[in-house]
C-alpha positions as CSV (number, residue, x, y, z in Angstrom):
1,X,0.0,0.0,0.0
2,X,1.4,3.6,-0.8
3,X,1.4,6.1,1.3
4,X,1.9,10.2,0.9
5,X,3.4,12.9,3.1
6,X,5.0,16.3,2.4
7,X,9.4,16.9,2.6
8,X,9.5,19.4,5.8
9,X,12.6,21.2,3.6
10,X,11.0,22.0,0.5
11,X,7.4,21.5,1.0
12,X,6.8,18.8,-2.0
13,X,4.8,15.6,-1.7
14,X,6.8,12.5,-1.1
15,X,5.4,9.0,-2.0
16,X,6.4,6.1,-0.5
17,X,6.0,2.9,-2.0
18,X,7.0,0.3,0.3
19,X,4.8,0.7,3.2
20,X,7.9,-1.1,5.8
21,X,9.7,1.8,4.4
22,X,11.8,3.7,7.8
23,X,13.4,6.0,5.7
24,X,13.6,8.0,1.9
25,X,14.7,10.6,-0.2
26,X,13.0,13.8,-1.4
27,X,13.1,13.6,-4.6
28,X,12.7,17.4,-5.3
29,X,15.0,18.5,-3.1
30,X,17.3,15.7,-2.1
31,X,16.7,15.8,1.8
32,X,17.4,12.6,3.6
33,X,13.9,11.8,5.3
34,X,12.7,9.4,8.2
35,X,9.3,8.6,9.1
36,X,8.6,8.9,12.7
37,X,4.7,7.8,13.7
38,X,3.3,11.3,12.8
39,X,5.2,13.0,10.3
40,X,8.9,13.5,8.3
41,X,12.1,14.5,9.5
42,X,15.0,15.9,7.9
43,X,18.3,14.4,9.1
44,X,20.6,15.3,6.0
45,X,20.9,15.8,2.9
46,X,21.6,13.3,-0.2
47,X,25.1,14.0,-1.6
48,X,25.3,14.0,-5.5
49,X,25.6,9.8,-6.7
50,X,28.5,9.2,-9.1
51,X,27.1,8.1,-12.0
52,X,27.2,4.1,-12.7
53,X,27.0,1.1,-15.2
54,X,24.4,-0.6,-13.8
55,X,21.2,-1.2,-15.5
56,X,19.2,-1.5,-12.3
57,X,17.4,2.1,-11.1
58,X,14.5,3.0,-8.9
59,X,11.2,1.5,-9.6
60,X,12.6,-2.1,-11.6
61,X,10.8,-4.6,-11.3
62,X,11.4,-8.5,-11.2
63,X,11.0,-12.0,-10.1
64,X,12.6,-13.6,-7.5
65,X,11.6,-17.7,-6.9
66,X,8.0,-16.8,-8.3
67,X,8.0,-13.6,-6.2
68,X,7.5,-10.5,-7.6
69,X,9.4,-7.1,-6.2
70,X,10.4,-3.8,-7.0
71,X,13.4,-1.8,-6.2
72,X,12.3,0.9,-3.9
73,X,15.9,2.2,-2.6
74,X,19.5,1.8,-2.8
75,X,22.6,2.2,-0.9
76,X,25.8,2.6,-2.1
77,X,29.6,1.4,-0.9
78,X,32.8,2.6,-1.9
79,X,35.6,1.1,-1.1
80,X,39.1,0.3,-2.7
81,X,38.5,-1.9,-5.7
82,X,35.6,0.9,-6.6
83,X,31.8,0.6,-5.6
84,X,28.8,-1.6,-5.5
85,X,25.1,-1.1,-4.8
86,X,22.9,-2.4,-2.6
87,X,19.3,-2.4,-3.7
88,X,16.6,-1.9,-1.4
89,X,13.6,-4.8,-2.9
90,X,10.0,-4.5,-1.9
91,X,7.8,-7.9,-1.9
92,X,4.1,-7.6,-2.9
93,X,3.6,-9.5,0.1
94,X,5.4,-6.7,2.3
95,X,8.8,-8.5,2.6
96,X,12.3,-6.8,2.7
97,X,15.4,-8.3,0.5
98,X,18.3,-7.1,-1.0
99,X,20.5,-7.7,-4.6
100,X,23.6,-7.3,-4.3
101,X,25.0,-5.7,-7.7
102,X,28.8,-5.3,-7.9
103,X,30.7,-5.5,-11.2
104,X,27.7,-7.7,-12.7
105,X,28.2,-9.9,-9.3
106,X,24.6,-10.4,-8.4
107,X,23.2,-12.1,-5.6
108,X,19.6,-11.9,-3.3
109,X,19.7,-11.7,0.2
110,X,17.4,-11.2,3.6
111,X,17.7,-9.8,6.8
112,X,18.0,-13.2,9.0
113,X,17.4,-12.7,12.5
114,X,17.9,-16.6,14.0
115,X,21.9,-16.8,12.7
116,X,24.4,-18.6,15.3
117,X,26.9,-16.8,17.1
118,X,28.8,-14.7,14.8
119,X,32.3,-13.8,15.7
120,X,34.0,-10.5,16.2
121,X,35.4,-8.2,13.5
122,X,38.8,-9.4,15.2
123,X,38.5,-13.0,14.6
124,X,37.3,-12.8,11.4
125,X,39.0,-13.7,7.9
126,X,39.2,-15.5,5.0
127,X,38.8,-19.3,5.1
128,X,36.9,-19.6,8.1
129,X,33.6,-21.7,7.9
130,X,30.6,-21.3,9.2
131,X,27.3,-23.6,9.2
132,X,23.8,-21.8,9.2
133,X,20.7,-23.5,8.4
134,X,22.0,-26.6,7.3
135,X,24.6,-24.7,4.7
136,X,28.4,-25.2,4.7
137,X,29.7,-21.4,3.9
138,X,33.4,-20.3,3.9
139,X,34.6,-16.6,4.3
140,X,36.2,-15.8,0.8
141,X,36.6,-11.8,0.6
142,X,36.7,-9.1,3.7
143,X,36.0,-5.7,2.5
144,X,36.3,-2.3,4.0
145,X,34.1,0.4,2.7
146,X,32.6,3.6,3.6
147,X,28.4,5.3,3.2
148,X,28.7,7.0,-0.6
149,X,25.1,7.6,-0.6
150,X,21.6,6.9,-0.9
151,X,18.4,6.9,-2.7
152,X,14.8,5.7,-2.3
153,X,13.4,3.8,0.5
154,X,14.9,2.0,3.5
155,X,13.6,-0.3,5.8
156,X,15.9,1.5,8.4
157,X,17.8,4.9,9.3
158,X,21.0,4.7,7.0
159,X,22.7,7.9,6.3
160,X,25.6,9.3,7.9
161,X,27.8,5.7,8.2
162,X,31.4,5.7,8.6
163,X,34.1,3.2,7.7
164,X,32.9,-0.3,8.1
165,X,33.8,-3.8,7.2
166,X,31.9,-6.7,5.5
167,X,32.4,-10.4,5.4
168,X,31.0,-12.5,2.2
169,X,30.5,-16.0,2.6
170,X,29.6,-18.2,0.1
171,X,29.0,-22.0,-0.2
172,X,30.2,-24.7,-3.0
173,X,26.6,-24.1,-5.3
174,X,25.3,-20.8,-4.6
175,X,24.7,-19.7,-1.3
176,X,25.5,-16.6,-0.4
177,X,25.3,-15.0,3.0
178,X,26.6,-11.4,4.1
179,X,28.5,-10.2,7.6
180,X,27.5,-6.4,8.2
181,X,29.9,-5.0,10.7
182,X,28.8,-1.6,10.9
183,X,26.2,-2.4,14.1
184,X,26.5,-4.0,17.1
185,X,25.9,-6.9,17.2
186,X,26.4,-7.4,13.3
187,X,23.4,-8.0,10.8
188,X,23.6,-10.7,9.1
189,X,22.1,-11.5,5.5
190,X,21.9,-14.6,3.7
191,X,20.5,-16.0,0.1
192,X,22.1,-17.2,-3.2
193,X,23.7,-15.6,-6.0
194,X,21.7,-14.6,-8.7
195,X,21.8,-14.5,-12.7
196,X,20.9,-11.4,-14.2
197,X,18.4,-13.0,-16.6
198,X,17.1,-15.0,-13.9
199,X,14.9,-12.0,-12.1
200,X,13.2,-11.1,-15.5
201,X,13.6,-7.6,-14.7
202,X,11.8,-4.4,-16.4
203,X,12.3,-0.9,-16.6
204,X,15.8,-1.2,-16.9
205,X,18.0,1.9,-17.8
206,X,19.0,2.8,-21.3
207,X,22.3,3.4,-22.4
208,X,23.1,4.1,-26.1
209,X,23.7,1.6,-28.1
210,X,21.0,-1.2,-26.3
């Protein structure tokens, strides 16, 4: 269900479209917004978003395992190797998930809240294996990065992050899980890497030449 308010900077209406949604962007005048029970509140401001390769913008829409979505926001990471997007994927039945989209890397991913005991920042690195829900997954790359910026809807307050480090796991098919280091305890995501063709996605950008 979508639901309306007006940006407390500039005045102009803002939609949102995932009704989870804890946090978006005005699109008129770039104001980082959160919804609190009543109303909007300003808590920064959007810096300008380099411009990317990726086909994938606000409002695509796919299929994940006979689920349909659209992306509603994205966050983005820089780090030394270059950047990667994190998109923000609204379920018609009101679930969160992410796709990972990094170098045409793409993998689906959700919030899991039942995860074992993950260890400290301190004693993690490559190679070490973990077992969650019955999958065998291995630590293959540790990546600092830092908040480049942010667009659309979140399912939480993300704005104003500093350095933080991230743990991929994957399995020997195609699971795929995520250590986010940046809270306390960590957030932890898991799924499966992804095709491109295999989310039938629409409303893809243009570039010249397609």
């Amino acid at each position: 269900m979508r639901t309306a308010s007006n940006c407390p900077q500039c005045g102009a209406p803002v939609e949102f479209l995932f009704s989870n949604a804890v946090q978006t962007t005005c699109p008129y005048c770039s104001s980082i917004l959160v919804r609190t029970d009543l109303d909007l509140k300003r808590v920064g401001e959007m810096s300008d978003i380099a411009d990317n390769s990726s086909p994938i913008q606000l409002r695509t829409e796919g299929i994940y395992r006979n689920r349909a979505f659209q992306v509603v926001g994205r966050i983005i990471y820089l780090y030394e190797g270059g950047s990667w997007n994190e998109w923000h994927l609204g379920f018609q039945d009101g679930k969160s998930g992410w796709l990972s989209d990094a170098q045409l890397d793409y993998a689906v991913s959700f919030a899991v809240g039942d995860h074992p005991r993950i260890p400290p920042e301190s004693n993690i690195g490559r190679g070490l294996r973990m077992k969650v829900r019955d999958a065998e997954l291995m630590v293959t790359t540790m990546t600092k990065a830092r908040y480049g910026g942010v667009e659309g809807e979140l399912p939480f307050e993300y704005w104003d992050k500093s350095e933080m480090v991230f743990a991929d796991l994957r399995s020997n098919s195609r699971g795929f899980a995520t250590i986010d280091y940046s809270e306390d305890p960590p957030l932890f995501f898991m799924g499966e890497a992804v095709g491109f063709d295999d989310l039938k996605l629409r409303n893809l950008r243009e570039f010249e030449g397609w």
